[in-house]
N, C-alpha and C positions, 0 to 999 in steps of 0.2 A: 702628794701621794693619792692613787684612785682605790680609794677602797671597794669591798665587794658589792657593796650597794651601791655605789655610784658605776661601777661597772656593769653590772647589770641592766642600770637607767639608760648606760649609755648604748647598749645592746639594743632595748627596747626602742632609744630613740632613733637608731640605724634605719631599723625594720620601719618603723612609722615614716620615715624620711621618705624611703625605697614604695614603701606603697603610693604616698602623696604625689612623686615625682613618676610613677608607672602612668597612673590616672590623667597626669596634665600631660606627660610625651609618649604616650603606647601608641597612636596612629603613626607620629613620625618615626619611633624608632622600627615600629614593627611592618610598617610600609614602606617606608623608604630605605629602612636598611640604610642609616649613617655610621660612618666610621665609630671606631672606639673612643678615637679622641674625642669627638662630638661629643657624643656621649656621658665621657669623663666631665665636661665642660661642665652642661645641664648639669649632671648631678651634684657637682661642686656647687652651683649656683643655690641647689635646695637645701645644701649642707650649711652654706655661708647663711642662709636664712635661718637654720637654727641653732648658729654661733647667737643670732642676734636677740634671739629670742628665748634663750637661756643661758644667763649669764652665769647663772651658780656654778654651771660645770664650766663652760666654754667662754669664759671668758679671759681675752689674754691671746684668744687661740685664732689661728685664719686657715684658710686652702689654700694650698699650692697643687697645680697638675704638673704632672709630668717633671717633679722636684729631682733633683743631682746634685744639690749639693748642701756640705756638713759646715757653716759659718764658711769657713776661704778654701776648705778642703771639699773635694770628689767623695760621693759616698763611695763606700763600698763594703761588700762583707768579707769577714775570714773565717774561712769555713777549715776546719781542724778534722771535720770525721775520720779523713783519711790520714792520719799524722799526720798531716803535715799543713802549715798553713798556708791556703787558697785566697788571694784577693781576686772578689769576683766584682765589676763596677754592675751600678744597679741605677735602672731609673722609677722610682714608685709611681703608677698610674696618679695616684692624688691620693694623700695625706693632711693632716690637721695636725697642725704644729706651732709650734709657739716663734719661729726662727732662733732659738737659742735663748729668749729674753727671759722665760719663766727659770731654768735651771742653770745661769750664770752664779746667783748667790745663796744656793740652795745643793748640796749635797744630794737631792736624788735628782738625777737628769732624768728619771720619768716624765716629769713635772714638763720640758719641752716637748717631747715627742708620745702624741696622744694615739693617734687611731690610721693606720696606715691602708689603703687601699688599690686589690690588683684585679680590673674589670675588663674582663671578656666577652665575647659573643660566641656561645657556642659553636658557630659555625665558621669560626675562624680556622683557614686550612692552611694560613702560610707555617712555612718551615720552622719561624720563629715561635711559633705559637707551644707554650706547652704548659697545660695546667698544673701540670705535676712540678713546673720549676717555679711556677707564682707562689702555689702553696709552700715548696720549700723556702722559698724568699721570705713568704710570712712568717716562716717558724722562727727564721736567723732574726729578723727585723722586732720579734714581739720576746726575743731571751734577755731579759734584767740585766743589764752593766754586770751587776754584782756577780751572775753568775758566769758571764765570760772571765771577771777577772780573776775568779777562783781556777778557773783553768786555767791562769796564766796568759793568756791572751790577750790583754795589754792591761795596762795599769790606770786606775778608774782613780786619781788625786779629787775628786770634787769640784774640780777649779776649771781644769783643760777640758773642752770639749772632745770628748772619745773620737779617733780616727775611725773604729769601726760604728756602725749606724745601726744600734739596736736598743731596745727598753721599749720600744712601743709599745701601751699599753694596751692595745687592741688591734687585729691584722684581720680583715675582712677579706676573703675572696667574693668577686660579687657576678655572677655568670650572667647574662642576659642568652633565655635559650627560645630562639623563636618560632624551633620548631615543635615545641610545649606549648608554649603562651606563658613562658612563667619565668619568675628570675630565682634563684638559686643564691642563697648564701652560705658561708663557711668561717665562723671566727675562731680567730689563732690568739690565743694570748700565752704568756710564761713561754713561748717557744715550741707548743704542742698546739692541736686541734682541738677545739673546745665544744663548739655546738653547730647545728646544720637548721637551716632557716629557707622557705620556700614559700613564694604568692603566687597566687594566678593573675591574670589580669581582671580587668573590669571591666571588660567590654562585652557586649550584650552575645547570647549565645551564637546569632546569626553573621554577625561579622564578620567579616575573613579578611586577613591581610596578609595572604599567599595567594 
């Protein structure tokens, strides 16, 4: 279980991450304008640096990009708002997770699924694109077991891995907006919006990479 203070460190060490990995890739990202996935990559690479380098929370845990799936099952969410339930398939940009090893002999399956992440570029214009459906992903992805199965929305035994994919203790929307200079954050926990988080870059006033 992540308690409040370890959630909060882990907030902090988000933000410290995002700044570190601005500083080593803002000429590439913001020159050359590389894909998402690119993107998603590096940023995994600075995340799996401090899996390594702090073991007290993150140990146990690794990256996956661009993850689909739940042990031998497709993720996917059920979404109820509207009476009725919706299975929607879902690919998370990159997540920190345990693959199922921490919450197999453990009763709270928070314990595998740590910090879920859905990374944009502002200036993304294709069809696909819609911030408003990342963030609603986050809210599904980051609501407690417990409280889906109060609604009845499936039955949480302790034992089975949940067919739907949520208890993440942490859901980041992470924007890269490059016609600011600055990245944008938004974390989701409990299934709700929790705090908003913004840097600029580092690069000297006269620099331009437009």
């Amino acid at each position: 279980m992540v308690y409040v203070d370890e959630y909060e460190e882990m907030k902090e060490d988000i933000k410290r991450v995002s700044e570190e990995f601005i500083v080593k890739w803002e000429r590439k990202i913001f020159n050359l304008n590389p894909s998402e996935r690119n993107i998603v990559t590096k940023l995994a690479e600075a995340i799996n640096q401090l899996i390594i380098e702090k073991p007290s929370i993150y140990k146990g845990y690794q990256t996956d990009t661009e993850y689909n799936r739940n042990a031998d099952k497709v993720k996917y969410i059920e979404n109820n708002d509207i009476g009725t339930v919706e299975y929607l398939a879902i690919t998370c940009d990159l997540i920190i997770h345990s693959e199922g090893k921490r919450g197999l002999d453990d009763t709270n399956q928070n314990e595998d699924n740590l910090i879920a992440f859905e990374v944009k570029k502002s200036n993304n214009t294709s069809k696909k694109y819609s911030a408003e459906s990342d963030k609603k992903r986050l809210k599904f992805l980051t609501t407690h077991f417990n409280d889906l199965h109060d609604k009845g929305i499936f039955f949480l035994d302790g034992i089975k891995l949940p067919e739907s994919v949520c208890g993440y203790t942490m859901g980041v929307f992470y924007e890269i907006d490059r016609s600011k200079s600055r990245i944008n954050m938004e974390f989701y926990r409990n299934g709700e919006f929790e705090d908003r988080y913004s840097h600029e870059l580092h690069r000297q006033s006269d620099e331009k990479y437009f």
